[in-house]
C-alpha positions as CSV (number, residue, x, y, z in Angstrom):
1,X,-22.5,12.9,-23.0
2,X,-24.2,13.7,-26.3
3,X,-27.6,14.8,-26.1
4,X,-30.2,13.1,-28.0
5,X,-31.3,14.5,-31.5
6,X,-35.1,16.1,-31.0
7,X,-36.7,15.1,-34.3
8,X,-39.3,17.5,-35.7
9,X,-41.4,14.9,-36.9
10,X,-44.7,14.1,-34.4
11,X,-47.0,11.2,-33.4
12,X,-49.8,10.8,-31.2
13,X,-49.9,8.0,-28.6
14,X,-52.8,6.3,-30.4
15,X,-50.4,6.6,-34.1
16,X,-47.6,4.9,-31.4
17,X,-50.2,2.2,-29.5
18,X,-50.7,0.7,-33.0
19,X,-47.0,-0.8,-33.4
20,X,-47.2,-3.4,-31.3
21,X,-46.4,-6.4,-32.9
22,X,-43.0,-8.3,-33.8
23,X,-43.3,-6.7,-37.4
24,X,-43.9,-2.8,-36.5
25,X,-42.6,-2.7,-32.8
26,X,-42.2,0.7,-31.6
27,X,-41.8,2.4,-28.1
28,X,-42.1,5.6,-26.2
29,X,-38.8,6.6,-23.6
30,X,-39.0,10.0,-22.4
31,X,-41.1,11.2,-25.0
32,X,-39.2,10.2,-27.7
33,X,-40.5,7.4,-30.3
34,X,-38.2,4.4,-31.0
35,X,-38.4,1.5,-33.7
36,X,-37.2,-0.9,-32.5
37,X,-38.4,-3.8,-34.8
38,X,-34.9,-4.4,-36.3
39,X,-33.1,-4.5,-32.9
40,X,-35.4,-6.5,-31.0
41,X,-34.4,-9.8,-33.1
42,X,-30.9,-9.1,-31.5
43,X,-32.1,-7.3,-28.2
44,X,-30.1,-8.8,-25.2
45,X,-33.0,-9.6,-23.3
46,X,-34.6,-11.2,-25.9
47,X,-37.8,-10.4,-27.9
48,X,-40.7,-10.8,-25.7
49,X,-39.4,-8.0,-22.7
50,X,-39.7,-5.4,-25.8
51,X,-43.0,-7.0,-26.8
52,X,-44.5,-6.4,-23.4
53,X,-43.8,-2.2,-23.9
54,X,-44.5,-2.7,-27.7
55,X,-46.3,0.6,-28.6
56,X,-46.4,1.6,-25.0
57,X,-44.7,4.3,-23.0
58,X,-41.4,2.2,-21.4
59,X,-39.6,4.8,-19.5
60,X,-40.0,3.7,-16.4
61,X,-39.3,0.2,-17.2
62,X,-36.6,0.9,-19.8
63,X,-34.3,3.2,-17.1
64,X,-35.4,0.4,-14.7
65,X,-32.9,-1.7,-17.1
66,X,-30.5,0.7,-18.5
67,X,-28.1,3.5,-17.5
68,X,-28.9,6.8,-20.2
69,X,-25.7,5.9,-22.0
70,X,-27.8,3.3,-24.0
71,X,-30.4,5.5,-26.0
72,X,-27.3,7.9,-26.8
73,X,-26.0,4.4,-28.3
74,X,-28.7,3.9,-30.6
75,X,-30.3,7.0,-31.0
76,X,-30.6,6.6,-34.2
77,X,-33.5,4.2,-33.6
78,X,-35.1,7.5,-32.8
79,X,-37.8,8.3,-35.7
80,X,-40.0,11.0,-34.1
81,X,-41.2,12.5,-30.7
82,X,-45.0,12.7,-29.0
83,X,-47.0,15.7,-30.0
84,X,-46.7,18.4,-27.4
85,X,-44.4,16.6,-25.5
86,X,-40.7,17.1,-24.9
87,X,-37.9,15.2,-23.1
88,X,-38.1,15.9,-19.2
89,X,-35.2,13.8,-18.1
90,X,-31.9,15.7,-18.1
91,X,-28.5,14.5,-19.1
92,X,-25.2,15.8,-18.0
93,X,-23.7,17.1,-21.4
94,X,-19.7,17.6,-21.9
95,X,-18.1,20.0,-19.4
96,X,-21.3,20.7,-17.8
97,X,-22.2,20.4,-14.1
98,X,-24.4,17.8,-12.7
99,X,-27.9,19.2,-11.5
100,X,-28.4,16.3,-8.9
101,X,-28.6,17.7,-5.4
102,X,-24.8,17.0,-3.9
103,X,-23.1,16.1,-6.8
104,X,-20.8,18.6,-7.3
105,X,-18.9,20.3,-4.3
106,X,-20.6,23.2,-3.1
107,X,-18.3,25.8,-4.2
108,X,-20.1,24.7,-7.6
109,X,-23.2,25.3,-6.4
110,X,-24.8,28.3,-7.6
111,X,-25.2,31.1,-4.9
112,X,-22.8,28.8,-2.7
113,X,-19.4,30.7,-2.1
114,X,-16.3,29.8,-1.2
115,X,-13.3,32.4,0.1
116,X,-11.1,29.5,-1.4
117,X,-11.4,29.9,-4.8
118,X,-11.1,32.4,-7.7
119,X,-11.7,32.9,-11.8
120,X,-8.7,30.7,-12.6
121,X,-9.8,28.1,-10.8
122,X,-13.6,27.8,-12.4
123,X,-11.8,28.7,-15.3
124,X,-9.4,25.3,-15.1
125,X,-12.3,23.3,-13.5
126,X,-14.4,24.0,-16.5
127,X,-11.0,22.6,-18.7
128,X,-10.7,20.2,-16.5
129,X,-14.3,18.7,-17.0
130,X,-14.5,19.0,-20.7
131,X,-11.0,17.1,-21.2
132,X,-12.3,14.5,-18.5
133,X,-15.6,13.8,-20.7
134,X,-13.7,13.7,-24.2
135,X,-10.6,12.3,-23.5
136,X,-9.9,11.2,-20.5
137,X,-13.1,9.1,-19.4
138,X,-13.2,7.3,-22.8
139,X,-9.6,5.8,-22.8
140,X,-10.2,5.1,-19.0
141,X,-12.8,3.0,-20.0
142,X,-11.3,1.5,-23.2
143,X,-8.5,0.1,-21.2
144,X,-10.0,-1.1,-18.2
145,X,-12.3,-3.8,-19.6
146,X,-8.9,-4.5,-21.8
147,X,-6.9,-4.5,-18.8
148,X,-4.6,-2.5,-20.6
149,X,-1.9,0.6,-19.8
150,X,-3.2,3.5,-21.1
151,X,-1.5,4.1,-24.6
152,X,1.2,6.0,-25.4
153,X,-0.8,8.3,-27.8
154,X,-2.7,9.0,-24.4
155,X,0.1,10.3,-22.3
156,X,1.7,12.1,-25.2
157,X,-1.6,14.1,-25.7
158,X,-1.9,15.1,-22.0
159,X,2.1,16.0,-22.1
160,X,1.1,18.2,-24.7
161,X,-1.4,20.1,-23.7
162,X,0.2,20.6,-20.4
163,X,-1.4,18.7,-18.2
164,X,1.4,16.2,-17.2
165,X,3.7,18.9,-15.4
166,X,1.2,20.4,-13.1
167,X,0.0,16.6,-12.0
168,X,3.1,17.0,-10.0
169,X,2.0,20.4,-8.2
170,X,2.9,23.8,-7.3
171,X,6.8,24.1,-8.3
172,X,10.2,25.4,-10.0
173,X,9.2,22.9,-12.8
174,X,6.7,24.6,-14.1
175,X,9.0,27.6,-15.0
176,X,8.6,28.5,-18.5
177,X,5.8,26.0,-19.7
178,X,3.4,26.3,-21.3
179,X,0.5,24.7,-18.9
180,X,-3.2,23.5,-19.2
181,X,-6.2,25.7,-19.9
182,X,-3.5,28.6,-19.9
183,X,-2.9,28.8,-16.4
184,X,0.6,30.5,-15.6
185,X,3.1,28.7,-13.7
186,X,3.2,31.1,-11.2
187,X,-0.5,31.2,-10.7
188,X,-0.9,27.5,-10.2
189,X,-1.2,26.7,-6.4
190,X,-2.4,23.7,-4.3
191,X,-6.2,24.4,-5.4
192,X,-5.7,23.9,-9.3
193,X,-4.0,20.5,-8.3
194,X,-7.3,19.5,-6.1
195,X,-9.3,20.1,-8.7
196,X,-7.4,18.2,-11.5
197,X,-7.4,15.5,-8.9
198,X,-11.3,15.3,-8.2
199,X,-12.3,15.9,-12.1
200,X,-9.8,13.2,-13.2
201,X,-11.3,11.0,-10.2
202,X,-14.3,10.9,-12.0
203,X,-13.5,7.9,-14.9
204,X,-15.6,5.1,-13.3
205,X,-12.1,2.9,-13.8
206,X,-10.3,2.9,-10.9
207,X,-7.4,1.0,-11.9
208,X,-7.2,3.5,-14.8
209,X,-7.1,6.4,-11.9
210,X,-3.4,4.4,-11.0
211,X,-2.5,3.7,-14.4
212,X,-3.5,7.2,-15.4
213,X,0.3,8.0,-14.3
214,X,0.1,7.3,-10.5
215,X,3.8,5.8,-10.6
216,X,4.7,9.4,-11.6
217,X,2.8,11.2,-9.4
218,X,4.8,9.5,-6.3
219,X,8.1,8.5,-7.9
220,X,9.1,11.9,-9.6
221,X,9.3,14.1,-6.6
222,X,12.0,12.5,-4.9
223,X,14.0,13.3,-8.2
224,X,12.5,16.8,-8.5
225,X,13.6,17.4,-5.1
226,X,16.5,15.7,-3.9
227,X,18.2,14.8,-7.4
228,X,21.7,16.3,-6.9
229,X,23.0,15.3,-10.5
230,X,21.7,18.3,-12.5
231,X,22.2,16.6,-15.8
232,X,20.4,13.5,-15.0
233,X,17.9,15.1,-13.2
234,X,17.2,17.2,-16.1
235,X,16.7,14.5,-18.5
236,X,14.8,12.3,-16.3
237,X,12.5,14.8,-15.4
238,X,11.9,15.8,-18.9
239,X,11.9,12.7,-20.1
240,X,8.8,11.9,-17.9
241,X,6.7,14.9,-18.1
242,X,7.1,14.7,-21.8
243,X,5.4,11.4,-21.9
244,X,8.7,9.7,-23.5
245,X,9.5,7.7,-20.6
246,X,8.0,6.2,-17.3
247,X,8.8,6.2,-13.6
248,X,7.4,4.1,-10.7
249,X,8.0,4.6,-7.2
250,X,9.7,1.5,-5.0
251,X,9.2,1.2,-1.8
252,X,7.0,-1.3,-0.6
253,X,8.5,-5.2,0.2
254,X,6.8,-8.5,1.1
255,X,7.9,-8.8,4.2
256,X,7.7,-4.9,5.0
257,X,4.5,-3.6,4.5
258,X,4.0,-0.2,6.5
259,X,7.0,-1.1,8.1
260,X,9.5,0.8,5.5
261,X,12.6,1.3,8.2
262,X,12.6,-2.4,9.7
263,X,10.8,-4.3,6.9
264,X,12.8,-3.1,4.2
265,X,15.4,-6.1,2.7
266,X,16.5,-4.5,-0.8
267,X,20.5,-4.0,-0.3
268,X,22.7,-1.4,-1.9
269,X,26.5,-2.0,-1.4
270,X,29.1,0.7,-2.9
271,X,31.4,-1.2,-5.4
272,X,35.1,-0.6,-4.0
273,X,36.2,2.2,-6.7
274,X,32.9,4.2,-5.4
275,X,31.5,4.4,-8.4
276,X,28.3,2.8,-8.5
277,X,26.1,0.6,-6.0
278,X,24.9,-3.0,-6.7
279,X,21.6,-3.6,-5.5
280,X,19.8,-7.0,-5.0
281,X,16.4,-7.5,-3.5
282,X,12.6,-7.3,-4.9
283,X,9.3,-5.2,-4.9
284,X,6.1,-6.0,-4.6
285,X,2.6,-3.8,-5.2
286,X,4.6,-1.8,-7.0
287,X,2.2,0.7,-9.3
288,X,3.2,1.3,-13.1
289,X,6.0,-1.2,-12.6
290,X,4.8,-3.7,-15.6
291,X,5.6,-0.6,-17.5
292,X,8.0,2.2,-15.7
293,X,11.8,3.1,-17.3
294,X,12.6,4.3,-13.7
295,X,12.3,3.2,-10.3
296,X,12.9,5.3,-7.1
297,X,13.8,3.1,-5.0
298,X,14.5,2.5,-1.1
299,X,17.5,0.4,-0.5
300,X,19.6,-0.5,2.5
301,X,22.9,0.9,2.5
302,X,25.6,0.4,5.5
303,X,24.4,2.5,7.7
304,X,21.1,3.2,7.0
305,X,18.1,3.5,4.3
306,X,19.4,5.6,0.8
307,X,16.9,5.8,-2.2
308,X,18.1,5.1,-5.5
309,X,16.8,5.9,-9.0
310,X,17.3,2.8,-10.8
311,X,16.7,2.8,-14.7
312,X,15.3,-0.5,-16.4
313,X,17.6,-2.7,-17.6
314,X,20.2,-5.8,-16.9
315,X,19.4,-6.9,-13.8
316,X,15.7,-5.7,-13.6
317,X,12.5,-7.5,-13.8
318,X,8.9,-7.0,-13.4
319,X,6.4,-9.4,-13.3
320,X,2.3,-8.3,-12.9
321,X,0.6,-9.0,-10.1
322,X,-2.7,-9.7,-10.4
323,X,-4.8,-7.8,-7.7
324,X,-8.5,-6.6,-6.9
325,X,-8.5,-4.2,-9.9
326,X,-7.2,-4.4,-13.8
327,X,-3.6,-4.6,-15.2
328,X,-4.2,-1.0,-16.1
329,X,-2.3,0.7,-13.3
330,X,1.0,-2.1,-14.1
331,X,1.2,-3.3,-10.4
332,X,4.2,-5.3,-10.3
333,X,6.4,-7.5,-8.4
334,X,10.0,-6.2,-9.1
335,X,13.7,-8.1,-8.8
336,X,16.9,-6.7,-8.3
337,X,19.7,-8.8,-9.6
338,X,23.1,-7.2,-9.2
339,X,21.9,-4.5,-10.8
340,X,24.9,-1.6,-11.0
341,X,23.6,1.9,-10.3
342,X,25.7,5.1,-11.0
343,X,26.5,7.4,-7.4
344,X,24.9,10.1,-9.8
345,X,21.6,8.5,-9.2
346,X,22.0,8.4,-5.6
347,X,18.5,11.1,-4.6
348,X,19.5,13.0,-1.2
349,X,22.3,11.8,1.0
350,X,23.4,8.4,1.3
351,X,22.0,6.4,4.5
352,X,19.3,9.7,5.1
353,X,17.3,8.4,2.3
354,X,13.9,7.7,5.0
355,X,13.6,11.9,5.0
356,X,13.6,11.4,1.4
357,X,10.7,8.6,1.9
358,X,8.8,10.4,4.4
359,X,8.7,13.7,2.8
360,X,7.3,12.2,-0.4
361,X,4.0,10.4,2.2
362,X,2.2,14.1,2.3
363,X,1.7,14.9,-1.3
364,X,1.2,11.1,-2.1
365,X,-1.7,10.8,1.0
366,X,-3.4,14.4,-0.5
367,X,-4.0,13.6,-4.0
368,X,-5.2,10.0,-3.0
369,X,-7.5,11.7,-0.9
370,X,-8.8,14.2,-3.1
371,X,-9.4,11.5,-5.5
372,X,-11.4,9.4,-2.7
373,X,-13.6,12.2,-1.5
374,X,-14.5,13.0,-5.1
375,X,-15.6,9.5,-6.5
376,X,-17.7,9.2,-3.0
377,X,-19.2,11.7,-4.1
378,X,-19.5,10.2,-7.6
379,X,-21.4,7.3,-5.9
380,X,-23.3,9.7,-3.5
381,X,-25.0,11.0,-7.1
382,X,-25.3,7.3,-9.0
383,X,-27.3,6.7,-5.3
384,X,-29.6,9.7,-5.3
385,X,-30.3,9.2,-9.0
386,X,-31.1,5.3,-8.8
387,X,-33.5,5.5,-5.9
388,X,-35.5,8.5,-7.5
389,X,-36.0,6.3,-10.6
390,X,-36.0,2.8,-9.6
391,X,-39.6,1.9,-8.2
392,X,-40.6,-0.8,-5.6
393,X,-43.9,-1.9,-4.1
394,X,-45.5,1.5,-7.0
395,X,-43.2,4.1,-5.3
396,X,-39.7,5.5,-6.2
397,X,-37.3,3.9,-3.8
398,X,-36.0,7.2,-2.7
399,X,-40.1,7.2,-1.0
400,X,-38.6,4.6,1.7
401,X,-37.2,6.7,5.0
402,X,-33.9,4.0,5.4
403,X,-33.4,4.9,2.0
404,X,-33.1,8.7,2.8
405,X,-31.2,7.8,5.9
406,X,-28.4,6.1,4.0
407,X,-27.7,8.6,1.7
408,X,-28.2,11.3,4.2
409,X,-25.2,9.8,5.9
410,X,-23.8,9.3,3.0
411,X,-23.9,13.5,2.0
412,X,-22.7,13.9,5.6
413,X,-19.6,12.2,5.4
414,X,-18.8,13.3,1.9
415,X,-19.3,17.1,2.7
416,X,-17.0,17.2,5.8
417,X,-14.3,15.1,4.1
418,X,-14.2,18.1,1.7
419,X,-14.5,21.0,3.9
420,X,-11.4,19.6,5.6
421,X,-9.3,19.2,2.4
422,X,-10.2,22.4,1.3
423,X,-8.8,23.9,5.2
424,X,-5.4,21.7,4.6
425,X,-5.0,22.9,1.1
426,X,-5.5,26.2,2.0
427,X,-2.7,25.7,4.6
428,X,-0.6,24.1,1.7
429,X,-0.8,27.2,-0.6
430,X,0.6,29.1,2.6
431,X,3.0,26.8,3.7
432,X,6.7,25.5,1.9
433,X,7.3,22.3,1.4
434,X,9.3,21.8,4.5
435,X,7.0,22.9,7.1
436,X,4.5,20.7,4.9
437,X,6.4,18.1,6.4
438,X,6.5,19.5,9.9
439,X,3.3,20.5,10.3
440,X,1.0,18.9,8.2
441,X,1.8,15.2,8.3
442,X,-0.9,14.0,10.4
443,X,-3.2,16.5,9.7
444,X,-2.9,15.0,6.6
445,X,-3.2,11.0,7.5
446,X,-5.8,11.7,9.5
447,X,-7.9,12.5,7.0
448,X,-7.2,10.3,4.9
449,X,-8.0,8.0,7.0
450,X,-12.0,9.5,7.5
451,X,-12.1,9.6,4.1
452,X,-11.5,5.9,3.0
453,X,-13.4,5.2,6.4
454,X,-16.2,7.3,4.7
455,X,-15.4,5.6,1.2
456,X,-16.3,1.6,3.0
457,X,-19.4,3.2,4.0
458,X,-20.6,4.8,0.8
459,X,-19.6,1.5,-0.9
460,X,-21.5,-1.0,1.3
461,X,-24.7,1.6,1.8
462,X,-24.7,1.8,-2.0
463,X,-24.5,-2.2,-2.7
464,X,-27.5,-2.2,-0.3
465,X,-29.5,0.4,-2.2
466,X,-28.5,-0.8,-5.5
467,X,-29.0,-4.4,-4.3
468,X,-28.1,-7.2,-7.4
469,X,-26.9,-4.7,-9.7
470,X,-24.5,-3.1,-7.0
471,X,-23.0,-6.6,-7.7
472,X,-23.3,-7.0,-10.9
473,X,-20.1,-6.2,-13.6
474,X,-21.6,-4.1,-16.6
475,X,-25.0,-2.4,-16.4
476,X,-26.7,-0.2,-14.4
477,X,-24.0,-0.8,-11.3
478,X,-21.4,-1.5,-12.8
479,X,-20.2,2.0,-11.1
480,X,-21.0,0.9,-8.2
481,X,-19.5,-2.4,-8.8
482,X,-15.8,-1.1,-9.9
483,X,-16.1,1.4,-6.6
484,X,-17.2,-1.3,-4.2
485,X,-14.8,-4.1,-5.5
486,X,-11.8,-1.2,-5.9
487,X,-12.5,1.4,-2.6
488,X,-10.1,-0.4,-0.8
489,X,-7.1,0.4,-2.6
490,X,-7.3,3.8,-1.0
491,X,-7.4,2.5,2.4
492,X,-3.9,0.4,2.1
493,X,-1.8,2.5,-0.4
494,X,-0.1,5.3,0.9
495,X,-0.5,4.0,4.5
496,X,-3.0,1.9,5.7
497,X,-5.9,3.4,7.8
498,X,-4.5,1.9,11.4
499,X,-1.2,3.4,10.5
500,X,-2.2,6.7,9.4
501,X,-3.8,7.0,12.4
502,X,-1.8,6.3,14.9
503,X,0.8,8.6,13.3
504,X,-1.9,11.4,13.4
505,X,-2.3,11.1,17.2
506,X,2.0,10.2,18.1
507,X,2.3,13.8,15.7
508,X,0.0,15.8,17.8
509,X,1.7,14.7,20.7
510,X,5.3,14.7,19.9
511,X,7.2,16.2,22.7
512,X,4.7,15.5,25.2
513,X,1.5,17.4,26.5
514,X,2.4,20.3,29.2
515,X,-1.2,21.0,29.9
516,X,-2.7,19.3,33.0
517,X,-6.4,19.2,34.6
């Protein structure tokens, strides 16, 4: 955020007390002398709220009102500052750190340490931030009052830095690129990914968060990894990480749900020369579908589930569905219509394609969740900072021992969701991808599950602290709003919470326990 100009020019509070009338109407916020006399003809809530603070000091009252954002807005209404004072209330300013107690993860704390991460990873986080605050944050919230995908000129600028390619994680196709913040390829572990997760988390636009690429993020893999057509998977992944072209990932059915295997409907049938399939069926929920080129899709072949990537075309439609969220993230409901698809674009082996499904789950389930535990934490801060400045009954609300209760709970929940992820990834950098798979599958669901569990609570305590505005679209909420009206996503995509769960607890015991009292 840009930090207010400090003029040079001084006035005492009796010069100030004097402009208090419709035709000189000036006020005091933070030190800082405003004339407002123009802008109170057209000010929202009307002329007489400004005339009641007319040449008074209207801090308190004014960030009673209004989130910061607003003075950087009309700053220029700024003519002066009070004589021997200066500005106490402190800003976050691009690529900085927040100074509110909790809002950053503690191994950005100073004197905190953390045997988890080095120079190249405060080093990226720093990046990370400063691209966040410039460009990221401002198209996120361009396009989600629009309801619009991101733009083109967007994903093309994140392709270019190189960003896009390390969304997809540690790998073989990040050989040879040029990546973001200069990290080398071979540098680039599970750790860098968590952290581009959590600062990219922070947009106050969840349905931008999905938009923001999510289709890629879960439909590329299966191409990455099980793609046995080198030249088409060449070109489709380049394609994609370049930003030229779009991919969604499939799955999900109206009648299926979290029940892939029995659920699942779409149908694949091998034309009699062998040359291509024809599929018939539909998609529903499906993120970045409104605008994907590609689909990785799970069909049912004759003996078994196969996964498919299907490119746009005859045969393929999408059709938004309109859900708790923006249009931003595409979700779509998708038809198959005798659509002919190439063998070559058959990804892993043909009627094994649920190893290709379930493999993908782990990656999926661990960015969600570093994005969850870091926009809790988002909301942990917008808490702590409301209650400290909003006052009831002459105190600070923050004065009020269930206030400090619920947030206490709040930090609790929040700190031991991310000690956890930090223990998983750690075991991620020092596992491969197949004992990933093995070994880390409910470790993995079962946090995810605390995590969204932690999210419902964050978002309800935070709609009781913030009371009407926690409601309230726009305004001082409004992050509290678009988190308490979005949270949920979280807790249904990638697995919902029961299922996630109950696979956590049938992977611990798989095999049966040999111990006995």
């Amino acid at each position: 955020m840009d930090p207010l100009p400090i003029p040079s020019k001084t006035y005492t509070l009796e010069e100030v007390a004097k402009n208090n009338t419709e035709d000189s109407l000036w006020v005091i916020i933070d030190s800082l002398v405003y004339d407002v006399t123009d802008f109170a003809l057209g000010h929202p809530g009307g002329l007489h709220v400004l005339l009641q603070v007319a040449g008074q000091d209207a801090t308190r009252d004014f960030y009673s009102m209004h989130r910061h954002e607003v003075l950087v807005k009309y700053k220029d209404l700024i003519i002066g500052r009070i004589h021997n004072q200066t500005p106490q209330i402190i800003s976050r300013g691009v690529g900085q750190l927040s100074t509110v107690p909790y809002a950053e993860p503690s191994w950005l704390v100073p004197l905190f340490k953390s045997p988890y991460y080095n120079d190249s990873h405060r080093r990226f986080q720093k990046a990370c931030r400063i691209f966040m605050d410039t460009t990221v944050r401002p198209e996120a919230l361009r396009v989600e009052e629009a309801g619009e995908h991101p733009s083109k000129e967007f994903f093309l600028k994140c392709s270019e830095v190189g960003l896009t390619p390390m969304r997809m994680g540690p790998g073989p196709h990040l050989k040879g690129r040029k990546l973001f913040a200069d990290i080398k390829p071979e540098e680039f572990d599970y750790f860098h990914e968590l952290i581009m997760n959590q600062e990219f988390g922070m947009t106050h636009a969840r349905a931008f968060n999905d938009g923001f690429g999510g289709g890629m993020v879960i439909g590329l893999p299966p191409v990455l990894n099980f793609c046995k057509n080198k030249e088409l998977k060449e070109r489709v992944v380049e394609e994609v990480l370049g930003s030229k072209k779009f991919i969604a990932l499939a799955i999900t059915e109206a009648f299926g749900g979290s029940d892939v295997v029995n659920g699942l409907r779409t149908t694949a049938v091998k034309s009699a020369d062998g040359t291509h399939y024809v599929v018939n069926g539909t998609k529903k929920w499906i993120t970045n579908g409104t605008f994907a080129d590609y689909f990785t899709t799970a069909v049912k072949t004759d003996m078994g589930l196969s996964v498919l990537l299907i490119p746009r075309g005859e045969g393929v439609e999408t059709k938004q569905i309109k859900t708790s969220y923006t249009s931003t993230a595409g979700t779509a409901f998708v038809t198959f219509d005798n659509v002919k698809v190439p063998v070559e674009n058959l990804l892993g082996k043909e009627n094994e394609g649920i190893k290709v499904i379930l493999s993908n789950f782990n990656h999926e389930r661990w960015v969600m969740t570093c994005a969850i535990i870091r926009v809790t934490r988002l909301i942990i801060e917008e808490c702590i900072k409301w209650s400290s400045q909003r006052y009831v009954f002459g105190k600070p609300l923050i004065s009020q021992p269930v206030i400090r209760a619920k947030i206490a709970k709040l930090i609790s929940l929040n700190e031991s969701s991310q000690a956890w992820l930090e223990n998983i990834t750690h075991q991620m950098c020092h596992m491969s991808y197949a004992q990933q798979s093995q070994a880390l599958a409910g470790p993995i669901a079962l946090l995810k599950t605390f995590a969204t569990r932690a999210a419902h609570e964050a978002a309800d305590e935070a709609v009781q602290i913030w009371g009407g505005r926690g409601i309230t679209k726009g305004g001082m909420g409004r992050v509290i709003e678009n988190f308490n009206r979005t949270y949920k996503f979280d807790a249904i995509l990638g697995g919902s919470e029961e299922i996630l769960a109950d696979l956590a607890v049938r992977q611990a015991i798989k095999g049966g326990i040999k111990a006995v009292l």
